[in-house]
Gaussian input, Z-matrix of N, CA and C with variables (Angstrom, degrees):
# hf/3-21g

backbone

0 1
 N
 C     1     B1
 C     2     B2     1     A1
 N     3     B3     2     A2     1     D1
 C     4     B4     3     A3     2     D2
 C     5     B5     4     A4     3     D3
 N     6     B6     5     A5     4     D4
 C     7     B7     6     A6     5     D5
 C     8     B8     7     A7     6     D6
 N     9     B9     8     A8     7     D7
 C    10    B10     9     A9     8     D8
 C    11    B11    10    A10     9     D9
 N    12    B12    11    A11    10    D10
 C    13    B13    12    A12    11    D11
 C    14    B14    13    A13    12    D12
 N    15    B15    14    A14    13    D13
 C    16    B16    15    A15    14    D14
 C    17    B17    16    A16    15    D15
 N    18    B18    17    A17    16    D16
 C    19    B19    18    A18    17    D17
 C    20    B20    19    A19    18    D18
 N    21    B21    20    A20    19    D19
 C    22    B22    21    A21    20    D20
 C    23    B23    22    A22    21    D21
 N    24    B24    23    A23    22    D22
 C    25    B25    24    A24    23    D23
 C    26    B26    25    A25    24    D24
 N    27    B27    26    A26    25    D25
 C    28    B28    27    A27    26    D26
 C    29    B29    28    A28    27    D27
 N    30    B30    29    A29    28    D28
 C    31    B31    30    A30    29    D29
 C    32    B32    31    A31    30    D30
 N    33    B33    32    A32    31    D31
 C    34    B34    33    A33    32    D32
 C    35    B35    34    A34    33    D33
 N    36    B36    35    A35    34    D34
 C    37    B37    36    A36    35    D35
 C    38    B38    37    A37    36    D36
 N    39    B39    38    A38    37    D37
 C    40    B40    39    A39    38    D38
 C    41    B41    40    A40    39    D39
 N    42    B42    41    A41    40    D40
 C    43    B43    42    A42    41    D41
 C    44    B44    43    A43    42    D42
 N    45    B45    44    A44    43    D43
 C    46    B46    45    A45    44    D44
 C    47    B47    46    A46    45    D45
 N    48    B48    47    A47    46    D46
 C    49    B49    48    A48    47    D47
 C    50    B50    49    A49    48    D48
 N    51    B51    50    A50    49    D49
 C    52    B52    51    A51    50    D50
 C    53    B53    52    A52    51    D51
 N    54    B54    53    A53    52    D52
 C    55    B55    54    A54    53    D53
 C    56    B56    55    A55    54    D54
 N    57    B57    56    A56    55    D55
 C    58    B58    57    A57    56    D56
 C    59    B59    58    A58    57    D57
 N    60    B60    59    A59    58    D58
 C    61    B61    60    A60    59    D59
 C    62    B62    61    A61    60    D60
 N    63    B63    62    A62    61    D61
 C    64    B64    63    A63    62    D62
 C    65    B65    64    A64    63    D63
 N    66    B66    65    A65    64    D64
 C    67    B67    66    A66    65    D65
 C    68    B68    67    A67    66    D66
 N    69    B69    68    A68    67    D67
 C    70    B70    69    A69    68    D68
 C    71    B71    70    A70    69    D69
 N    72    B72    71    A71    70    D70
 C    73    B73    72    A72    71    D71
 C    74    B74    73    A73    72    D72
 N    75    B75    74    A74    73    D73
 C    76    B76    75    A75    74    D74
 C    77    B77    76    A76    75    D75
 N    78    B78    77    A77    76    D76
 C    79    B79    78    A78    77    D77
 C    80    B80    79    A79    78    D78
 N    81    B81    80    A80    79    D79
 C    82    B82    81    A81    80    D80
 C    83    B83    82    A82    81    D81
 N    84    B84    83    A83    82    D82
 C    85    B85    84    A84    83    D83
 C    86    B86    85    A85    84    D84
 N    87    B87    86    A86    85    D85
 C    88    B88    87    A87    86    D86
 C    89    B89    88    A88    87    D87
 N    90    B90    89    A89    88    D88
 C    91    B91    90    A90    89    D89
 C    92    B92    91    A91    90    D90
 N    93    B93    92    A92    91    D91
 C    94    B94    93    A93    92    D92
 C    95    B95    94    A94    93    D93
 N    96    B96    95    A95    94    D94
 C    97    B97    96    A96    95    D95
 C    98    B98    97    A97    96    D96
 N    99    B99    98    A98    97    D97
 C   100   B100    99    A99    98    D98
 C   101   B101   100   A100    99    D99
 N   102   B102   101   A101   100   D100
 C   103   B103   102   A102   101   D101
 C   104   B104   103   A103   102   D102
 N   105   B105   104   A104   103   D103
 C   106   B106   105   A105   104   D104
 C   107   B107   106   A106   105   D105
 N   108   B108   107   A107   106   D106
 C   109   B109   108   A108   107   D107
 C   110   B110   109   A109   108   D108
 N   111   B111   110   A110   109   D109
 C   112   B112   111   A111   110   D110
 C   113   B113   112   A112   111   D111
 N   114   B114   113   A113   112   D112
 C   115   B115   114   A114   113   D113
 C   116   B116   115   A115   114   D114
 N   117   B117   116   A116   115   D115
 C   118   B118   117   A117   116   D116
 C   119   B119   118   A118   117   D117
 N   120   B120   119   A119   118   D118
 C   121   B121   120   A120   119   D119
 C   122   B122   121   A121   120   D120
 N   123   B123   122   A122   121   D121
 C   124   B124   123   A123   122   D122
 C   125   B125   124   A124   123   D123
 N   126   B126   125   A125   124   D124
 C   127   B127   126   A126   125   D125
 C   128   B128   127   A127   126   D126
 N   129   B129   128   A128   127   D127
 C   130   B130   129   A129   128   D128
 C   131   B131   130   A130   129   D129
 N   132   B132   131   A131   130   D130
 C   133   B133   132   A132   131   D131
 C   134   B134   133   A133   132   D132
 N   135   B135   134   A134   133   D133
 C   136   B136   135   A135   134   D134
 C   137   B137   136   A136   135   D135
 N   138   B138   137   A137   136   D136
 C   139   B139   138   A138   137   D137
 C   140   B140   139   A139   138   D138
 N   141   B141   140   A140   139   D139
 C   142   B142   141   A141   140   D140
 C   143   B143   142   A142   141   D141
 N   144   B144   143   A143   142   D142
 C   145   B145   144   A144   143   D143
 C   146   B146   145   A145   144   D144
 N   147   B147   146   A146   145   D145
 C   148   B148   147   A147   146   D146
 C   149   B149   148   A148   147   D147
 N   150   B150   149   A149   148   D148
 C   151   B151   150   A150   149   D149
 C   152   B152   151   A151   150   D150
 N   153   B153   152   A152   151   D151
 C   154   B154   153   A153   152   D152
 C   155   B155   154   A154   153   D153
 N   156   B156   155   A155   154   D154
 C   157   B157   156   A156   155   D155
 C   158   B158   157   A157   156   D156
 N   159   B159   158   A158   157   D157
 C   160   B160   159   A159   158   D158
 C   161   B161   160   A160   159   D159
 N   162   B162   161   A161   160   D160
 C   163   B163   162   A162   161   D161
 C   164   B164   163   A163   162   D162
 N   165   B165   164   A164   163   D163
 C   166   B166   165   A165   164   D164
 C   167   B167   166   A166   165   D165
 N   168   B168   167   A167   166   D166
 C   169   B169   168   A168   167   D167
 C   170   B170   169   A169   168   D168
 N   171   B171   170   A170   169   D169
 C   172   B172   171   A171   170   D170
 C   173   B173   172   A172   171   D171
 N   174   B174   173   A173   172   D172
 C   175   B175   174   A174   173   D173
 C   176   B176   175   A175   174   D174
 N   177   B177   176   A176   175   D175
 C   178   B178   177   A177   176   D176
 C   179   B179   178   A178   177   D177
 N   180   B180   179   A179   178   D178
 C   181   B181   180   A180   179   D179
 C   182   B182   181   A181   180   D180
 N   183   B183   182   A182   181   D181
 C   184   B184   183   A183   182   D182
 C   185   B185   184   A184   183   D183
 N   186   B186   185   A185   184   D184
 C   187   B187   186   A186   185   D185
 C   188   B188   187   A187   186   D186
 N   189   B189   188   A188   187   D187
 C   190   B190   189   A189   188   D188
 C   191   B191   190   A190   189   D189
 N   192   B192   191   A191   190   D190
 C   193   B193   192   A192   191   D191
 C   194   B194   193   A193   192   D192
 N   195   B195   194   A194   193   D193
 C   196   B196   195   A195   194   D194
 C   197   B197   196   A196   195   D195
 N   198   B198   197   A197   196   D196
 C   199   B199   198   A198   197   D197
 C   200   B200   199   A199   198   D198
 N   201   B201   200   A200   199   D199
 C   202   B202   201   A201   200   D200
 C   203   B203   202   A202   201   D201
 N   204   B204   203   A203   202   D202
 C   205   B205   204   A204   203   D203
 C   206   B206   205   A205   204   D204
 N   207   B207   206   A206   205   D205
 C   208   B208   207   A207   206   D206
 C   209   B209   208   A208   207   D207
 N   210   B210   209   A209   208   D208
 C   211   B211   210   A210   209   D209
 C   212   B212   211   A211   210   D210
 N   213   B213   212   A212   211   D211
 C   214   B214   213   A213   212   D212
 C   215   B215   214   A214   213   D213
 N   216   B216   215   A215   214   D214
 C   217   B217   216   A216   215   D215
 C   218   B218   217   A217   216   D216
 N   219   B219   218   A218   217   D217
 C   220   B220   219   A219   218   D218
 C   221   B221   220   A220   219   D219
 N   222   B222   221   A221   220   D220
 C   223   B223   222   A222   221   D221
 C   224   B224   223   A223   222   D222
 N   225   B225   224   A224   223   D223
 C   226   B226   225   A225   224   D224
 C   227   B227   226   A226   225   D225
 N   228   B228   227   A227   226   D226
 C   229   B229   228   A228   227   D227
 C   230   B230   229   A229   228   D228
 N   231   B231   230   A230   229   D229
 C   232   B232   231   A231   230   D230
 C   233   B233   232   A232   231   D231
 N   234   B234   233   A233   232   D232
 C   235   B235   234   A234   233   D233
 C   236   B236   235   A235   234   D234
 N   237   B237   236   A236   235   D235
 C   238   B238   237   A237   236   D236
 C   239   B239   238   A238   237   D237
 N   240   B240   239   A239   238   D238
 C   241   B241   240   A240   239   D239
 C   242   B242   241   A241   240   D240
 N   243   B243   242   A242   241   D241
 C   244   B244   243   A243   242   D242
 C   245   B245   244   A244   243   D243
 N   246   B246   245   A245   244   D244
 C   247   B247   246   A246   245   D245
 C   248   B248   247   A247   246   D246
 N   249   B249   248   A248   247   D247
 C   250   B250   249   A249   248   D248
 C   251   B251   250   A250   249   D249
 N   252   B252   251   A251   250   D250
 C   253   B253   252   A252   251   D251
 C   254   B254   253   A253   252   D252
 N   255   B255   254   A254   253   D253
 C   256   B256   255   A255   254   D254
 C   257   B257   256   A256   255   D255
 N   258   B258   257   A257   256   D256
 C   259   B259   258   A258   257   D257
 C   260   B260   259   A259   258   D258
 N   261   B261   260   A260   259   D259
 C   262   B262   261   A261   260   D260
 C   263   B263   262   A262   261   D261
 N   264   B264   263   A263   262   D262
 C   265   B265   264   A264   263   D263
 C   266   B266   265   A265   264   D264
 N   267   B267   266   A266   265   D265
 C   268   B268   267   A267   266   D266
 C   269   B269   268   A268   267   D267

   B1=1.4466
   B2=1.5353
   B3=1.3195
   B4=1.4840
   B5=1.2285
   B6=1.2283
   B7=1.2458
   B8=1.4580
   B9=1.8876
   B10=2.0185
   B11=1.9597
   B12=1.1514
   B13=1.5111
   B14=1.8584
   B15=1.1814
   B16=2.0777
   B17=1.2073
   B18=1.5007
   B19=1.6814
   B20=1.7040
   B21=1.3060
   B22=1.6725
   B23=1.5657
   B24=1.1680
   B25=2.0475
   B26=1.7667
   B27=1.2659
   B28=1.4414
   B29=1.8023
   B30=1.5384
   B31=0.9782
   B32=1.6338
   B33=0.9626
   B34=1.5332
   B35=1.3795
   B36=1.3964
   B37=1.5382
   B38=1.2686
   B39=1.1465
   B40=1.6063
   B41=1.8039
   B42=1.0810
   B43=1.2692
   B44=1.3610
   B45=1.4005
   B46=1.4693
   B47=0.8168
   B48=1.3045
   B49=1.5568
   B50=1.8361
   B51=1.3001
   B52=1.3873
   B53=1.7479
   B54=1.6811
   B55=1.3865
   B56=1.8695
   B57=1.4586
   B58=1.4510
   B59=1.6916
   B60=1.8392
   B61=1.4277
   B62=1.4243
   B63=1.2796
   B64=1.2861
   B65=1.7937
   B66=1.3340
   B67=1.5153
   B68=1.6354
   B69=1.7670
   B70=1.8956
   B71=0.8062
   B72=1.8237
   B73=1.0419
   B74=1.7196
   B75=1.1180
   B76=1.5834
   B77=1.8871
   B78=1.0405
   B79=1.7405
   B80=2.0085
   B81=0.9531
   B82=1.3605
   B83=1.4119
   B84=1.4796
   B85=1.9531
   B86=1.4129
   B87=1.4206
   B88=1.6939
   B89=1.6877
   B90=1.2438
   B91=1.1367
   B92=1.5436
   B93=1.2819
   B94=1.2966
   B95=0.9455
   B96=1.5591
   B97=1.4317
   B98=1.0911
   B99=1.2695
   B100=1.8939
   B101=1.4821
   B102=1.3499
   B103=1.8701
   B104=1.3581
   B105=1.4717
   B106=1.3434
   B107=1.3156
   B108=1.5937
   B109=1.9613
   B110=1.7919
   B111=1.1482
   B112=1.9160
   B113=1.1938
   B114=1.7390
   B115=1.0742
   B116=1.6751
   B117=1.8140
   B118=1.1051
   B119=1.6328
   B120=1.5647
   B121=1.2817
   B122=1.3958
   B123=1.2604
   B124=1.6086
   B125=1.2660
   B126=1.6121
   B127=1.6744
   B128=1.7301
   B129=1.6808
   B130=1.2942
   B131=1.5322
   B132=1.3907
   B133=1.1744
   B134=1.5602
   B135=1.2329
   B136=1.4675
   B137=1.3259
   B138=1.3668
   B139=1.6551
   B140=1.6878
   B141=1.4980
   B142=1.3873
   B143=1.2784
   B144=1.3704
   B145=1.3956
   B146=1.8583
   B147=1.5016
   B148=0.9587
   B149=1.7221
   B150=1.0771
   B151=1.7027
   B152=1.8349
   B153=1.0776
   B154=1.7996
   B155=1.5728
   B156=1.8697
   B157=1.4377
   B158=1.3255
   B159=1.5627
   B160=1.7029
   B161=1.4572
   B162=1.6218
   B163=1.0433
   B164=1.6804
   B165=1.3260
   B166=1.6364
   B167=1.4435
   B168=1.5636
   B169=0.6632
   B170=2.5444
   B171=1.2863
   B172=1.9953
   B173=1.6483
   B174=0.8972
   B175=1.7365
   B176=1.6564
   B177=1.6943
   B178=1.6469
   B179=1.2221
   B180=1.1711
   B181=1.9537
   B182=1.2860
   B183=2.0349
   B184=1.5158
   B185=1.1426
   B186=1.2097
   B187=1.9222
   B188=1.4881
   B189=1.4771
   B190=1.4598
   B191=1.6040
   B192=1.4015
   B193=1.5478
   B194=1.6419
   B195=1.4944
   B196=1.6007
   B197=1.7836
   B198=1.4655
   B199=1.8960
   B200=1.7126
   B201=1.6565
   B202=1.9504
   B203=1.4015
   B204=1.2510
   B205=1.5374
   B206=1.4207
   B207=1.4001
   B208=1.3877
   B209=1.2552
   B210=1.5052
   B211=1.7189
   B212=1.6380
   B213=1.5254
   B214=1.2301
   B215=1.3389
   B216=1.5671
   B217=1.5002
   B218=1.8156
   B219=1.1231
   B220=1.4066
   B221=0.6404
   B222=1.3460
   B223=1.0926
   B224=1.6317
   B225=1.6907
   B226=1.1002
   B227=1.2951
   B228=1.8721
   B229=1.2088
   B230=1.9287
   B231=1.2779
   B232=1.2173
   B233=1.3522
   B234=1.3151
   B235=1.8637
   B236=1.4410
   B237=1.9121
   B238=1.3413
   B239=1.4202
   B240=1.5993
   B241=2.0893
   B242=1.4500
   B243=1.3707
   B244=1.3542
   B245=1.8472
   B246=1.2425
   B247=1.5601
   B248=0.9545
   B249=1.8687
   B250=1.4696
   B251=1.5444
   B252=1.1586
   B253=1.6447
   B254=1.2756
   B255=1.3810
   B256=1.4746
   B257=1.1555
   B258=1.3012
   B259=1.6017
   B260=1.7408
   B261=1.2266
   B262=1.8880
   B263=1.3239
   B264=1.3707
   B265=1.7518
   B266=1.7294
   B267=1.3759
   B268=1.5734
   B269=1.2101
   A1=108.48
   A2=117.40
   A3=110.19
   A4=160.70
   A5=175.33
   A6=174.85
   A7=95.97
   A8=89.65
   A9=82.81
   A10=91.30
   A11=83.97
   A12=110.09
   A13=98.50
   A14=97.27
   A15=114.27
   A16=97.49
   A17=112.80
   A18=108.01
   A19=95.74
   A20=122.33
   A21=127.45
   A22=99.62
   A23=81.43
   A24=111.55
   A25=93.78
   A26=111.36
   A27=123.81
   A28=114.43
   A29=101.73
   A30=123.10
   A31=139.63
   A32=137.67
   A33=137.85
   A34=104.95
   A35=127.97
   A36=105.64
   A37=95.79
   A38=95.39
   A39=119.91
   A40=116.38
   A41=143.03
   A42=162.07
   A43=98.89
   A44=138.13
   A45=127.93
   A46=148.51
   A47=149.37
   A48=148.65
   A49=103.09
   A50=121.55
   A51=126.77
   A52=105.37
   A53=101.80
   A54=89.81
   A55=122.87
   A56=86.82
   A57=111.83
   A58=87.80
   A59=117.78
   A60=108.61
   A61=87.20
   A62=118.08
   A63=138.19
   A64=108.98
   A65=123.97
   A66=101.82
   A67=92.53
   A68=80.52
   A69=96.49
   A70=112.49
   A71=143.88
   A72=129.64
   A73=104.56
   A74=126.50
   A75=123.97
   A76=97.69
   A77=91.28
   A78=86.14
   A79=106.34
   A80=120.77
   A81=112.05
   A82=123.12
   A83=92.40
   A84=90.39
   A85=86.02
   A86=127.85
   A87=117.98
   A88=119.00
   A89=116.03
   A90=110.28
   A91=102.03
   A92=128.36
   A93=128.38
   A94=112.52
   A95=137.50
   A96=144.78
   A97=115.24
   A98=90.36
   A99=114.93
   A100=108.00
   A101=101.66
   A102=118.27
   A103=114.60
   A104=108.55
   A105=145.46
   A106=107.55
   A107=116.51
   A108=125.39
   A109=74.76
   A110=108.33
   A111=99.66
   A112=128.26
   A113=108.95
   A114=104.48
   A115=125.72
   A116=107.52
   A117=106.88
   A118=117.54
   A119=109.86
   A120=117.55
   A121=132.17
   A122=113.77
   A123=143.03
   A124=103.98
   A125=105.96
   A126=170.37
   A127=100.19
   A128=106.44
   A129=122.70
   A130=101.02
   A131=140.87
   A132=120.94
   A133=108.55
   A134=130.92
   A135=129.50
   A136=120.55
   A137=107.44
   A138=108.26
   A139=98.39
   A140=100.10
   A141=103.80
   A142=95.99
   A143=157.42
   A144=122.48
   A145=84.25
   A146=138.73
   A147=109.89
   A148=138.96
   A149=108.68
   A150=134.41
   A151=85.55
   A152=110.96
   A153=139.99
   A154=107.43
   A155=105.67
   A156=99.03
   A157=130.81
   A158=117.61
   A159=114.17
   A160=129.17
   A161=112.65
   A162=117.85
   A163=94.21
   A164=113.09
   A165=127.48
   A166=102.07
   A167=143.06
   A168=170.76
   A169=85.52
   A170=52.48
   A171=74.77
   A172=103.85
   A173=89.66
   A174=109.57
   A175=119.28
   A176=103.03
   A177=111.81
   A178=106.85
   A179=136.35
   A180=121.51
   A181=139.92
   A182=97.59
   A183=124.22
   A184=112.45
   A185=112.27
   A186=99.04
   A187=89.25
   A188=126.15
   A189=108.32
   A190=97.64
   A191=102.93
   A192=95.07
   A193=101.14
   A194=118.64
   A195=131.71
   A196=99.67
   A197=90.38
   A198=111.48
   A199=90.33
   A200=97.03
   A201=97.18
   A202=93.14
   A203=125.16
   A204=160.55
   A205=94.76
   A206=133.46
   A207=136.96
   A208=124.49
   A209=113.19
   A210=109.22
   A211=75.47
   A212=135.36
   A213=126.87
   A214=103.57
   A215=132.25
   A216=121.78
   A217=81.89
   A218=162.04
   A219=125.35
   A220=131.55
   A221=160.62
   A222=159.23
   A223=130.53
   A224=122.85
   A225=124.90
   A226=131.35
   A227=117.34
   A228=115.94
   A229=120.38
   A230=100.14
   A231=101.00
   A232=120.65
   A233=111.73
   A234=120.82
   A235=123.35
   A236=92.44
   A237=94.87
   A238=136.62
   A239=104.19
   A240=118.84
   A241=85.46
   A242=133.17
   A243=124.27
   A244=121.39
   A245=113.56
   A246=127.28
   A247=156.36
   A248=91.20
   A249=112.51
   A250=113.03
   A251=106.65
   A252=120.35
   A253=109.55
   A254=119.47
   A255=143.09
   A256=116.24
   A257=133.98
   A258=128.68
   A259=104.24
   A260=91.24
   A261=97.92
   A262=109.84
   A263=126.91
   A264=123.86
   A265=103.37
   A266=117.59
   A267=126.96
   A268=112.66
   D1=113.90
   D2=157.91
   D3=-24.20
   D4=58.37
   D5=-45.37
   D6=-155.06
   D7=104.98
   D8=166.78
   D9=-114.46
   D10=141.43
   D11=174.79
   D12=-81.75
   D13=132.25
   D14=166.46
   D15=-73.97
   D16=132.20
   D17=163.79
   D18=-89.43
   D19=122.75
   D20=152.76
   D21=-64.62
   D22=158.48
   D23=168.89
   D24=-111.69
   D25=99.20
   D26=152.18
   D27=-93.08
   D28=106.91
   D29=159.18
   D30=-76.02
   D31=119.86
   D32=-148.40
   D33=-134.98
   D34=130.08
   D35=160.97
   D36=-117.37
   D37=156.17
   D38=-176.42
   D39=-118.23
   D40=65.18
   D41=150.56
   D42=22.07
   D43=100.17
   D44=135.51
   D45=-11.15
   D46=46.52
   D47=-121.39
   D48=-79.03
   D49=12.50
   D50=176.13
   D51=-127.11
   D52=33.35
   D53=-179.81
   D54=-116.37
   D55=22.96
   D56=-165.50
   D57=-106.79
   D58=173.35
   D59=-178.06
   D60=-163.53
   D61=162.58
   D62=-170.10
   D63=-124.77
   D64=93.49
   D65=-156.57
   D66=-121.85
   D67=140.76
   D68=179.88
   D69=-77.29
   D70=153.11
   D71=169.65
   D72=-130.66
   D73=158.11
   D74=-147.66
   D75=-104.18
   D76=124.59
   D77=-172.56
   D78=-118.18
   D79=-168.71
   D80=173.34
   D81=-130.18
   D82=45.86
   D83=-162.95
   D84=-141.01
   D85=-14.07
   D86=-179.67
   D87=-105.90
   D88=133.57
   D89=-155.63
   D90=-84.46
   D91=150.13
   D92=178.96
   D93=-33.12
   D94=-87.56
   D95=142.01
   D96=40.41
   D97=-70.71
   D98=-171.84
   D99=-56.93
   D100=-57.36
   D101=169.08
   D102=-24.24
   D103=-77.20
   D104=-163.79
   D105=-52.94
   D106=-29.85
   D107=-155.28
   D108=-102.08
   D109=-58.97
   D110=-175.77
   D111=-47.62
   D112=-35.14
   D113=176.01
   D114=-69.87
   D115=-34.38
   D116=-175.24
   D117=-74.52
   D118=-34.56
   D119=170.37
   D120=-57.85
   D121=-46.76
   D122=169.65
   D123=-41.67
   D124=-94.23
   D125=-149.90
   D126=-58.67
   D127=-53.09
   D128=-168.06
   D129=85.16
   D130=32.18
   D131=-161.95
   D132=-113.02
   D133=135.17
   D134=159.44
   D135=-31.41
   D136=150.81
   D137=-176.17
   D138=-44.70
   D139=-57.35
   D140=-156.70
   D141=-61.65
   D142=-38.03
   D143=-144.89
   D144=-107.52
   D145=-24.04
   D146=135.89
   D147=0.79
   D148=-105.15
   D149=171.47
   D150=-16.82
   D151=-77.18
   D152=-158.62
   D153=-46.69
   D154=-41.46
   D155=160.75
   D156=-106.13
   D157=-6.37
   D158=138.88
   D159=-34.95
   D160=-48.76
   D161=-146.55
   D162=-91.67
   D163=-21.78
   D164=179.72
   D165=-74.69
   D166=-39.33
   D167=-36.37
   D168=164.60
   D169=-97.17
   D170=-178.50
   D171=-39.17
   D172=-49.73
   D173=-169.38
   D174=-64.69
   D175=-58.40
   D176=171.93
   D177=-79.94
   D178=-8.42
   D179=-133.00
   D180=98.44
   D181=-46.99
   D182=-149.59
   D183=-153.97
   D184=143.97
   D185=175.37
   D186=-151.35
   D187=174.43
   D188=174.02
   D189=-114.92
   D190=152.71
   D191=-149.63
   D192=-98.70
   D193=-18.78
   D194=-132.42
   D195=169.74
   D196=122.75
   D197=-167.84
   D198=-131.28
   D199=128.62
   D200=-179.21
   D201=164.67
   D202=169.33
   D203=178.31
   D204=-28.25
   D205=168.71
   D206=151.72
   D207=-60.17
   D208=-22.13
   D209=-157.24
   D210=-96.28
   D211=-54.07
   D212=-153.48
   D213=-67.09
   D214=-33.98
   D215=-165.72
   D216=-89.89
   D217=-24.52
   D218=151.50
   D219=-76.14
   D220=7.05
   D221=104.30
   D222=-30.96
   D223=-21.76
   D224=138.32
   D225=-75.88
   D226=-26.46
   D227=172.06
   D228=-72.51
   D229=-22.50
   D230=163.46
   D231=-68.26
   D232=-49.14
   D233=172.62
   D234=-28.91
   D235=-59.64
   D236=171.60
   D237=-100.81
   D238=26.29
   D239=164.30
   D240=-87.76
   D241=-74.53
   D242=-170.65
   D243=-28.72
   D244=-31.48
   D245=147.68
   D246=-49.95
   D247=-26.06
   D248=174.28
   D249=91.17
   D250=9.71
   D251=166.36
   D252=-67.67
   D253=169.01
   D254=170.29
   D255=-111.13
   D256=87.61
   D257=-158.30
   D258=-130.96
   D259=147.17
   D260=162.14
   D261=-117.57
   D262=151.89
   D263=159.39
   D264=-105.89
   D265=131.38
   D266=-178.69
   D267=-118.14

């Protein structure tokens, strides 16, 4: 008599490493400028998308500034409190 093998369903999740977020929040004591240099320095972001999440930022409240791993979005959210930013990590 044969040997039939069961196929199982092994299920795995595998973690998104862009499912964490770094979110700006718009305060009234930092000068755009200031925003804009954090974001690109921090953030890694182009002038332009800079400007784009200041101005989202200023505008909603909130913008999300920085999408990545847990350790990397704290480690930017820390970057930019030391700045004087208003930040959450999610």
């Amino acid at each position: 008599m044969p040997i039939i093998e069961e196929e199982t369903e092994v299920s795995t999740r595998i973690d998104n490493i862009y499912e964490h977020k770094v979110i700006l929040f718009n305060d009234d004591f930092n000068p755009f400028d200031h925003v804009e240099d954090c974001l690109m320095c921090i953030c890694f972001k182009s002038q332009k998308e800079a400007k784009r999440i200041a101005l989202e930022a200023h505008n909603k409240g909130k913008a999300i500034c920085y999408e990545g791993s847990i350790e990397a979005c704290e480690t930017v959210g820390e970057k930019m409190g030391e700045e004087g930013l208003t930040v959450s990590v999610s």
